[in-house]
C-alpha positions as CSV (number, residue, x, y, z in Angstrom):
1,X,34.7,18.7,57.3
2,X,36.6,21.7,59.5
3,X,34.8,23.8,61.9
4,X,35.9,27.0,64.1
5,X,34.4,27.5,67.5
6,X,34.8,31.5,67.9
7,X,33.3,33.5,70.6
8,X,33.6,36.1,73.1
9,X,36.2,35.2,75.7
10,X,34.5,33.5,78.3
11,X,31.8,32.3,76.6
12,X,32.8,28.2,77.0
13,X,34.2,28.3,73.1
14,X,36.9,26.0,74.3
15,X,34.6,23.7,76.6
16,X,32.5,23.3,73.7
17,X,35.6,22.7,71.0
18,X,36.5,20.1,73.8
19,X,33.1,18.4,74.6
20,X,32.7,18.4,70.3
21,X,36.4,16.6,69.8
22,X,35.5,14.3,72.3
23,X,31.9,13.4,70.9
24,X,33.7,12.6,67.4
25,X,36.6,10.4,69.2
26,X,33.9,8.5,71.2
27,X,32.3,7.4,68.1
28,X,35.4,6.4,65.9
29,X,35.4,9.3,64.2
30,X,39.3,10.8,63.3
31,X,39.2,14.0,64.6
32,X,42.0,16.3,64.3
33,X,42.2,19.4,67.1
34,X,43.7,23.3,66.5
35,X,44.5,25.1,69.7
36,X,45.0,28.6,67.6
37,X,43.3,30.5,70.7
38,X,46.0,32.8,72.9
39,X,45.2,31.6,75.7
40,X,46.0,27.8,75.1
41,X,43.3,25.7,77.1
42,X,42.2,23.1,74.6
43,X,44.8,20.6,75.5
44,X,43.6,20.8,79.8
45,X,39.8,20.4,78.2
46,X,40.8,17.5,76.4
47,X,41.9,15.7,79.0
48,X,45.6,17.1,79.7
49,X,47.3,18.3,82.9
50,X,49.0,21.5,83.2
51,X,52.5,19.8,82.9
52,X,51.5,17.5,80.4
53,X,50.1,20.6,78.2
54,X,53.4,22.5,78.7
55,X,55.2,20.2,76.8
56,X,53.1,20.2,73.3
57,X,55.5,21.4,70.5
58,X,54.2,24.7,69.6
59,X,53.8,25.0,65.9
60,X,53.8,29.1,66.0
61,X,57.8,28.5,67.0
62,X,58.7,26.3,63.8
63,X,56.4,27.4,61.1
64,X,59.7,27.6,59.0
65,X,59.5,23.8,59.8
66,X,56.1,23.7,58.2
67,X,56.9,25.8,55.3
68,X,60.0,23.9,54.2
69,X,57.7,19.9,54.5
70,X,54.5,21.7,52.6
71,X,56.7,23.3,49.8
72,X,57.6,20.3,48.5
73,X,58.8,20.6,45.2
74,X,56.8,23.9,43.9
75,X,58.8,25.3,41.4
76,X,57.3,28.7,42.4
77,X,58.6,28.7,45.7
78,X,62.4,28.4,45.4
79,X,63.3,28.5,49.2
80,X,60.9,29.1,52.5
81,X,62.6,32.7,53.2
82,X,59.4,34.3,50.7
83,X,56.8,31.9,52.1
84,X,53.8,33.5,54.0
85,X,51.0,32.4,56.1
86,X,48.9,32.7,52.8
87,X,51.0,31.1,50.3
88,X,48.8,28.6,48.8
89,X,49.5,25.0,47.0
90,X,50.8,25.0,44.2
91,X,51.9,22.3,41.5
92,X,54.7,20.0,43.6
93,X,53.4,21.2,47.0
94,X,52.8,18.9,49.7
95,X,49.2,17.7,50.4
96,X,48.8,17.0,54.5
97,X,46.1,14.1,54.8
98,X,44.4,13.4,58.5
99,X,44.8,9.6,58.0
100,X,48.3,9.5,57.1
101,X,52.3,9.9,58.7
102,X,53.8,12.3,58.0
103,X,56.7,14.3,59.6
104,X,54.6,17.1,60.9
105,X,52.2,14.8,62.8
106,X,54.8,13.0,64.3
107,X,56.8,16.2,65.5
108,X,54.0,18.2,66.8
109,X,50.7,16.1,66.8
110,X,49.4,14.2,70.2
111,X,47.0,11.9,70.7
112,X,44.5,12.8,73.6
113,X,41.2,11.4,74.5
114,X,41.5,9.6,70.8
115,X,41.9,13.4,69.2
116,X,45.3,14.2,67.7
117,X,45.8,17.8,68.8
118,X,48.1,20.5,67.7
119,X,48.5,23.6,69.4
120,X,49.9,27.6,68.1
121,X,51.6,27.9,71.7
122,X,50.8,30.8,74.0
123,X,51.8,34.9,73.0
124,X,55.1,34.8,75.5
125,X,56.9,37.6,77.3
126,X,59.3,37.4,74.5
127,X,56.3,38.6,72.1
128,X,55.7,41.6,73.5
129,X,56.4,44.8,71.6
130,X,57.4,43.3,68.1
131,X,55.0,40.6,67.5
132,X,51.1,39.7,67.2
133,X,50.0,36.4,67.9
134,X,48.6,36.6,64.5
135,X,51.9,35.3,63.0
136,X,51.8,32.1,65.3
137,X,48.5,31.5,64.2
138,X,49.9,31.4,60.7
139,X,50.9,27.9,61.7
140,X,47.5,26.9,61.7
141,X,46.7,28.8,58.5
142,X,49.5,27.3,56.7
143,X,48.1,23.9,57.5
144,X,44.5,24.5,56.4
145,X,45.9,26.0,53.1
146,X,47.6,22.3,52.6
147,X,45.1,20.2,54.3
148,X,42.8,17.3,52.7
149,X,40.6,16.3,54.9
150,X,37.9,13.7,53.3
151,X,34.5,12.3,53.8
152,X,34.2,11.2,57.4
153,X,36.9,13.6,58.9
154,X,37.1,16.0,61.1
155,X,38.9,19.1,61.7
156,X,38.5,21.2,65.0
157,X,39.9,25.0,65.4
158,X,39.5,27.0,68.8
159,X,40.2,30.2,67.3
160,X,41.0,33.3,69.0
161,X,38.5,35.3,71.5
162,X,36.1,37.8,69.5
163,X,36.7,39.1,65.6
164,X,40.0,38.8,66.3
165,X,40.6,36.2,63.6
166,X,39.6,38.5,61.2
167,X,43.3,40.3,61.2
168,X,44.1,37.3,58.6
169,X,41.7,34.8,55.8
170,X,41.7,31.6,58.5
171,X,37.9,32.9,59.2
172,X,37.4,31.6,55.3
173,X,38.5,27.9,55.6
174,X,35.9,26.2,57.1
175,X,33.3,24.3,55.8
176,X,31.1,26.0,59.3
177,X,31.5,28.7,62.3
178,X,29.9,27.8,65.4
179,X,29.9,31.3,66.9
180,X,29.1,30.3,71.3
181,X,27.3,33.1,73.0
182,X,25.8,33.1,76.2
183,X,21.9,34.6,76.4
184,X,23.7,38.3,77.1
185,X,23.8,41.4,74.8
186,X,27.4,41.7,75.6
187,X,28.5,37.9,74.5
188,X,26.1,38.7,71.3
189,X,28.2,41.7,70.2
190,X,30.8,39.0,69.0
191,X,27.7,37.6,66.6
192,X,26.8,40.7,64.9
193,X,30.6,41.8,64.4
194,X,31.0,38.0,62.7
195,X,27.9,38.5,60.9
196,X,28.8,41.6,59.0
197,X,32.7,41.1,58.3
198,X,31.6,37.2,57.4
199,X,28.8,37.9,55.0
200,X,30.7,39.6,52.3
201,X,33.1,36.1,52.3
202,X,29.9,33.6,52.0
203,X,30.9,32.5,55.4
204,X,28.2,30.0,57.5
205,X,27.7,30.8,61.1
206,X,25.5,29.2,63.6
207,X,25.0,30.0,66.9
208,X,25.5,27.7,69.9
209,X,24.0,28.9,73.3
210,X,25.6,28.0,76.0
211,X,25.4,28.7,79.7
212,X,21.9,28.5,79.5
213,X,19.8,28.4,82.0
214,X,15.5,29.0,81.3
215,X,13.3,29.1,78.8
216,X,13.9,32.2,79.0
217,X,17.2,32.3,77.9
218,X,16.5,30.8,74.9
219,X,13.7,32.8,74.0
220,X,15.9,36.2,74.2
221,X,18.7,34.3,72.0
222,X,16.0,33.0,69.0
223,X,15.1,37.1,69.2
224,X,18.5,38.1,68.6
225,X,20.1,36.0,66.4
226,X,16.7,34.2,64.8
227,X,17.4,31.3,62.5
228,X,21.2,31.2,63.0
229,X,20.8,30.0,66.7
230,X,21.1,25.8,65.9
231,X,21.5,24.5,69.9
232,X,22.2,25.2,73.4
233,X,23.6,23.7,76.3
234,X,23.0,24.5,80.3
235,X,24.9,24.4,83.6
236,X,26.9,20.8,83.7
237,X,28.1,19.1,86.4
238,X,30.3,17.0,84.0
239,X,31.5,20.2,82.5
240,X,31.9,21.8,86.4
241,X,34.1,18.3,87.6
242,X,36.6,18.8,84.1
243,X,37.2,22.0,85.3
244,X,38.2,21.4,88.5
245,X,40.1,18.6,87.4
246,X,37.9,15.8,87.9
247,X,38.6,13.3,84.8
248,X,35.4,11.9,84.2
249,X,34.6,9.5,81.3
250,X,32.6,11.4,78.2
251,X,29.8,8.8,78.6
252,X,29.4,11.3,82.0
253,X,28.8,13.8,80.2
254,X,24.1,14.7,80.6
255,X,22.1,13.3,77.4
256,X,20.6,16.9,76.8
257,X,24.2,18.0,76.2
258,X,25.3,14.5,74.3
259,X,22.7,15.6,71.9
260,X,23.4,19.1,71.2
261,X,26.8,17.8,70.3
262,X,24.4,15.2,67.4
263,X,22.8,18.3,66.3
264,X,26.3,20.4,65.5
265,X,27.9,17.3,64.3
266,X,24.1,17.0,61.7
267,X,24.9,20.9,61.1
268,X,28.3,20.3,59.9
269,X,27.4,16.9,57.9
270,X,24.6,18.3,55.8
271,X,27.4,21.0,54.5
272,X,29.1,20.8,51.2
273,X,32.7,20.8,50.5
274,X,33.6,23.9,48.7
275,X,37.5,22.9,47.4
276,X,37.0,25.7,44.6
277,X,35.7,28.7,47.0
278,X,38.3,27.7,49.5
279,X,41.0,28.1,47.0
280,X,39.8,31.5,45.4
281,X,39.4,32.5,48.9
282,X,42.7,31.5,49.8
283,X,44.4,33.3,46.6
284,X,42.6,36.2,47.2
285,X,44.0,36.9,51.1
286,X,47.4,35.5,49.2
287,X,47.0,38.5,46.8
288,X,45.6,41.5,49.2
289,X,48.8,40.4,51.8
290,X,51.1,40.2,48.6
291,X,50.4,43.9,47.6
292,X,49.4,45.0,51.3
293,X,53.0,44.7,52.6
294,X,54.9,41.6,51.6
295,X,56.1,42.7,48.2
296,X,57.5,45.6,49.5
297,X,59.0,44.3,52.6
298,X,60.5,41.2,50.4
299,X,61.3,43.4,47.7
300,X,59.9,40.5,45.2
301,X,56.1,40.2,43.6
302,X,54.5,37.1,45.9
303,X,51.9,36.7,43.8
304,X,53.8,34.8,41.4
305,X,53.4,32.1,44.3
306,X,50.1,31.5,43.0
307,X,50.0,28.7,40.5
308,X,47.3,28.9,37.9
309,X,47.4,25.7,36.5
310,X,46.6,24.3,40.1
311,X,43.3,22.7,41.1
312,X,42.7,22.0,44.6
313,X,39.7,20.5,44.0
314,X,41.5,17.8,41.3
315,X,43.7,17.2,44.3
316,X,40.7,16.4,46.7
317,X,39.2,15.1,44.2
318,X,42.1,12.5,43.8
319,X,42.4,12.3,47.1
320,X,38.8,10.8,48.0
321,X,39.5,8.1,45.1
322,X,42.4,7.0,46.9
323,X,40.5,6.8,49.5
């Protein structure tokens, strides 16, 4: 199952992405991590120091890298140079399975507090003026489109601060959105700009409260955001040591907290896997970024890219049998 932790920037999304990975690992879980935020924390909340997180591969550097493994041997997709961040499978594509090696993992995949993380890399000084961060996070996006993840598995994504990861489909491709808002109207702006732009896409939000500190609190976030609002955490000392890089074991962490983390983890499990509305979805963005800009700027028709005779969920499908 995948999951995005989206939010307004500072409202713990990344702490919570973190404390969520970790939960999974400690029980056995495989758990696969997406640092596709710009400002790249995920790998210091897992566990990392500030030296040891500067030398993660970033994948927003070599997505050609990615493009040329997943192509495979698509006959629709004759070289990388016409690939885009939407380009979905196709007949002869390459399938990317959590359990398995492959030379992605192995070049920009690390192990960390039992999650194998990949991160985007941070928007640089180089970026500025002629690039968004957008096209680093088409890393990620690229991966999702390729990704089989089975029964039992789980995929993690710290997106970007606010609707920002609305400037492209990724907000589509999970199986559940946990939207983090503190108990202020400002954090909950963030909620009813997901709401709207995510309801016309069939997209499932729940809210996770955190920073919580009365009953209070949580009485003011039921009356805004009503049924959507799943759990909440408070103040942590555990959470207050991590960040000033104390490394404490996760069995630290305070029970109330442990089982908010049982109650997302119950959210995301009672889900269904969508493979068919993930790849109309994914066609879709394909097609509106196809006739948007990328025909023109290419000067060939991308939406031959998308393979009719494909099934992604016959691939899945295939996939959990070989399981």
């Amino acid at each position: 199952m995948r999951v995005a932790f989206v939010g307004k920037g500072g409202s713990g999304k990344t702490t919570l992405s973190s404390l969520f990975c970790r939960y999974l690992a400690s029980s056995q879980w495989p758990v696969m991590a997406m640092d596709a935020d710009i400002n790249q924390h995920l790998g210091m909340a897992l566990g990392l120091s500030e030296m040891e997180a500067a030398t993660l591969i970033p994948m927003g550097l070599e997505i050609e890298r990615i493009k040329a493994y997943v192509r495979g041997s698509n006959p629709r997709l004759p070289s990388t140079a016409s690939m885009l961040k939407t380009t979905p499978p196709g007949t002869g594509s390459r399938l990317l399975r959590l359990d398995e090696q492959n030379p992605l993992w192995a070049h920009f995949a690390r192990e960390v507090a039992g999650v194998r993380l990949l991160v985007t890399g941070p928007f640089s000084q180089e970026d500025l003026g002629h690039r968004c961060y957008h096209s680093k996070v088409g890393a990620v996006e690229l991966i999702l489109n390729h990704l089989l993840d089975g029964p039992g598995e789980y995929v993690v994504v710290d997106m970007t601060a606010g609707a920002d990861s609305f400037a492209s489909g990724m907000f589509t491709k999970f199986d559940l959105t946990f939207l983090v808002v503190e108990p202020t109207l400002k954090s909950l702006g963030v909620y009813k700009q997901y709401q709207e732009y995510a309801r016309e896409y069939d997209v499932l939000i729940r809210v996770i409260g955190n920073k919580v500190e009365s009953e209070e609190d949580v009485q003011f976030l039921r009356e805004q955001v009503g049924a959507d609002l799943l759990t909440w955490l408070g103040r942590s000392t555990y959470v207050r040591a991590q960040e000033k890089g104390q490394s404490l074991p996760f069995e630290c962490l305070e029970p109330e907290h442990v089982q908010a983390l049982v109650t997302m983890k119950q959210a995301l499990d009672s889900g269904q896997k969508d493979w068919e509305k993930l790849y109309v979805q994914m066609v879709e963005f394909h097609r509106k970024n196809a006739l948007g800009w990328a025909n023109a700027s290419l000067g060939e028709d991308v939406t031959s890219q998308i393979d009719p005779t494909f099934s992604l969920s016959e691939a899945a499908r295939g996939y959990v049998t070989a399981s």
